[in-house]
N, C-alpha and C positions, 0 to 999 in steps of 0.2 A: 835161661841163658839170654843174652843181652849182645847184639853184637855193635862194637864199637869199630869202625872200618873192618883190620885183618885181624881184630882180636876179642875175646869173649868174656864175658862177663858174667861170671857163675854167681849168682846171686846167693845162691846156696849156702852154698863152699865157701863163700866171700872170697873168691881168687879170681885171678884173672890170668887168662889164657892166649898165648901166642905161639908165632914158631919158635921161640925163644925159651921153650918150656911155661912152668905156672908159678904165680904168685900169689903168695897169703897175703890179704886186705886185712885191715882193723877193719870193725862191725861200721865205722865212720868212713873209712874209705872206701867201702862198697857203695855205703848211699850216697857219697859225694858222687862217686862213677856215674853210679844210677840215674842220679837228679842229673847231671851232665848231659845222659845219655839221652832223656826223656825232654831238655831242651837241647838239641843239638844244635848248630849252627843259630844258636841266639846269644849275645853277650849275656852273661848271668854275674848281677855283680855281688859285692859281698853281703849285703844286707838278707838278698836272694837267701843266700849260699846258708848265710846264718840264720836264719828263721828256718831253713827248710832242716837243715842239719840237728842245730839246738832248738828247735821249737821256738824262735823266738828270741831265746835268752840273751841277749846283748851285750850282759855284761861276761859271755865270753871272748870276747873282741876278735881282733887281727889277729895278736898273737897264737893262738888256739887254732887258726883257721889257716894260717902260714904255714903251722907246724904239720897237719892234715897234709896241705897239698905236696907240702913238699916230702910226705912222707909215701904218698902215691905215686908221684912223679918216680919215686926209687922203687918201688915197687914193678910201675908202667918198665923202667929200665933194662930190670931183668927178664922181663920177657921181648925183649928188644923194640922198644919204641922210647923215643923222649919226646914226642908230640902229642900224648896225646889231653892234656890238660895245656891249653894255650891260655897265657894273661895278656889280656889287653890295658893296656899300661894309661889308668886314670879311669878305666867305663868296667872293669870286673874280672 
């Protein structure tokens, strides 16, 4: 377990846990969580994001990594947070 402020991070399970009840992750938005969780309070930008995710692969771009975050971010939701994946708008 992984804790991210009030919430936990079953790396296991790929879920994530709050007082909001638990959410099933994809095997990709566990270790976006993960790698998150492991640079906490650092801007991580998408190059970061996409080498640590796809190994590299580049030519899976934006759109692949949009779809990700904002598929955790719904995940994040139901167990009541929406902060906890922050963009900083131009640095990652």
């Amino acid at each position: 377990m992984i804790a991210i402020g009030a919430y936990q991070l079953d790396v296991g399970r790929r879920m994530l846990v709050g007082a909001g009840g638990e959410a099933a992750l994809s095997p990709l938005g566990s270790r976006l969580l993960q790698y998150l969780a492991e640079h906490r309070g650092e801007v991580v930008g998408r190059e970061a994001l996409i080498d640590a995710l796809w190994s590299g692969n580049f030519l899976v771009g934006d759109p692949a990594l949009n779809r990700l975050i904002s598929e955790t971010r719904k995940a994040a939701q139901q167990v009541g947070t929406q902060a906890l994946i922050e963009t900083v708008h131009k640095s990652g």
